[in-house]
N, C-alpha and C positions, 0 to 999 in steps of 0.2 A: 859648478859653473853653468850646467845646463839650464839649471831653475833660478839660476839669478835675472834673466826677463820678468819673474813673477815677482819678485821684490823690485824692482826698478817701476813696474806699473803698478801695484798695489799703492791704496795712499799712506802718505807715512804721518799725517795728523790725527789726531783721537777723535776728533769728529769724524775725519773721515775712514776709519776703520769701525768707527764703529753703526757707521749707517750702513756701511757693508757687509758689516755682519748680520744688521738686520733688515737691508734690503734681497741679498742671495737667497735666503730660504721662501719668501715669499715669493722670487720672482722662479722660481723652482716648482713649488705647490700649483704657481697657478700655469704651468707649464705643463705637469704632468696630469693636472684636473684636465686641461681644455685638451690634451692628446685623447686622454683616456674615454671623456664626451665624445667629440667626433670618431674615434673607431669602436665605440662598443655604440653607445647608444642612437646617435645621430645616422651612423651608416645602418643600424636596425631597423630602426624605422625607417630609413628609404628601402631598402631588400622588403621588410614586410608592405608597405605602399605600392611599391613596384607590381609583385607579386598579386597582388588583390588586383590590381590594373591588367595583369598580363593575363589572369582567368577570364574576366570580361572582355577581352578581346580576343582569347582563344574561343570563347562561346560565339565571337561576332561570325569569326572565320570558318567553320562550325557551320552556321548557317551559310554561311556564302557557297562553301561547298557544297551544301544539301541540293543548291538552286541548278535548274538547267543550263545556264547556261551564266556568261562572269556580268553581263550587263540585267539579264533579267536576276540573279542573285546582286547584285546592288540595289537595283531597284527595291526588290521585298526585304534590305538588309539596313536599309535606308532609316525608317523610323525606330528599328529597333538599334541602329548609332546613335541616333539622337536622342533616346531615352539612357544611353548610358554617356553622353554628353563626350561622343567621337564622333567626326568630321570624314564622312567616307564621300573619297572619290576615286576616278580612275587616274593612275600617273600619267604626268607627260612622257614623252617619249625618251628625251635627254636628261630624265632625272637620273642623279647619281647614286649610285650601288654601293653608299661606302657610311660605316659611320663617322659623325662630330660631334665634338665636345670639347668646350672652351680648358684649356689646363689650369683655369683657377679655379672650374667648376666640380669641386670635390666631390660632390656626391653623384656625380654625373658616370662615373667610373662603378659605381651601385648601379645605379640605374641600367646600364647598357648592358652589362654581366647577369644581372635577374632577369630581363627580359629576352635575352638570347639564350639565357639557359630554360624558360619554360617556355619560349615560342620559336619553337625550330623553323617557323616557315616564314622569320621576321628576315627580310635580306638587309635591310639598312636602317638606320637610327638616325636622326639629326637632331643633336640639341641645342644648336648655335642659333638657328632659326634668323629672325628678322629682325629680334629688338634684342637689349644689352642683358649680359648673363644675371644680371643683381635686379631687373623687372620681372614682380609677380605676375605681369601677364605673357610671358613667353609659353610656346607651344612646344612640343613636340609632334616633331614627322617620323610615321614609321611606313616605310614600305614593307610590305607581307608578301607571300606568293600562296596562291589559291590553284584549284585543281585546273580552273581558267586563265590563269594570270595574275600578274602581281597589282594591289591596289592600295589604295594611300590614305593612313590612317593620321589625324592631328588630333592632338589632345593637350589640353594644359597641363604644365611642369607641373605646378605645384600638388597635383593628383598622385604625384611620386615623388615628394619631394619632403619632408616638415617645413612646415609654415615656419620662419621668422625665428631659424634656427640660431640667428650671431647673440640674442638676448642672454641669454644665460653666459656665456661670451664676454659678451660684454658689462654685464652684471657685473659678475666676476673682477674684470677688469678696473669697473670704477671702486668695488668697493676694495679691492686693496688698494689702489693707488690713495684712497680715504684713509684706510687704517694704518699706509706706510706712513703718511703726513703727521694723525694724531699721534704713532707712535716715536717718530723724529721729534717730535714738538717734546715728549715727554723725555724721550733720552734727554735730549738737548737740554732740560731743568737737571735732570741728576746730572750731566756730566761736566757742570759749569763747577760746582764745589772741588771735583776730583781736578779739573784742569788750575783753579786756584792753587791747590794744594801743590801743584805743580811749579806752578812759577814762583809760590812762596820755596819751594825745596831749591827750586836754581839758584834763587835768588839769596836764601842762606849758606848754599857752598859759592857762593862767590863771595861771600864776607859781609 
């Protein structure tokens, strides 16, 4: 009695048990493919990008500490940001000490865990910034603290992030929804003789 819901919703027509049979396994494959991408490969490549990111700005901060003092170490730290294409300033006063990150932004949870594990002296992360989580030109802010005080680092996402990750995704996506169509179309010809054969049988045990 427990499992009689699963016969109540299953369908009870030969079409449609049998698109079912060959819709579940596909929608299954491309289930465990698109998991298996986004935690092995997709979050790889953001920890190693991250990572390559978080060197070069451990070498920034590096310098910043070598300098006398936090505004004359900006000053001479200055064109060596901008050759590695980061945006150094000093914070406002009321900036906030906390990280963000949007909860649809999945690899953003990479992101913020690689760079707080190689840059111990990062106090805060933002990665909601000023425009929407799905534009290639978002930034990130990071505030650091230095031997002088803390200073404020921007840098584009996409420097930690894989470019135009949904593609394979979505790949994926359209070409089974192609291959479930061309192979319904084919059931659909073999199973039109076996459903005659069917009506022909009713229709002999009724005389």
């Amino acid at each position: 009695m427990k499992m009689s819901w699963i016969k109540r919703t299953l369908p009870r027509g030969l079409y449609g048990r049998a698109a079912l049979i060959l819709i579940v396994p596909i929608v299954t494959i491309q289930l465990v493919v698109s998991i298996m991408f986004i935690q092995r490969h997709f979050e790889g490549v953001t920890r190693q990008m991250s990572h390559n990111v978080a060197l070069e700005i451990g070498y920034l901060l590096e310098r910043l500490n070598d300098g006398p003092d936090l505004h004359s170490s900006v000053s001479g730290a200055i064109d060596l940001a901008q050759g590695l294409e980061i945006d150094l300033s000093l914070p406002d006063a009321h900036v906030a000490r906390r990280d963000r990150r949007n909860l649809v932004d999945l690899s953003g949870r990479i992101v913020l865990a690689t760079l707080h594990r190689d840059l111990p002296s990062v106090l805060a992360i933002d990665l909601v910034g000023d425009v929407p989580w799905w534009d290639a030109a978002r930034q990130i802010d990071l505030l650091a603290e230095t031997r002088y005080g803390p200073v404020n680092l921007k840098l584009e996402r996409k420097r930690m992030s894989a470019s135009n990750p949904h593609q394979l995704l979505v790949l994926m996506i359209v070409t089974g929804l192609l291959m479930t169509l061309i192979s319904f179309i084919f059931l659909r010809n073999q199973m039109r003789p076996i459903k005659r054969l069917a009506h022909a049988a009713a229709a002999f045990g009724k005389g």
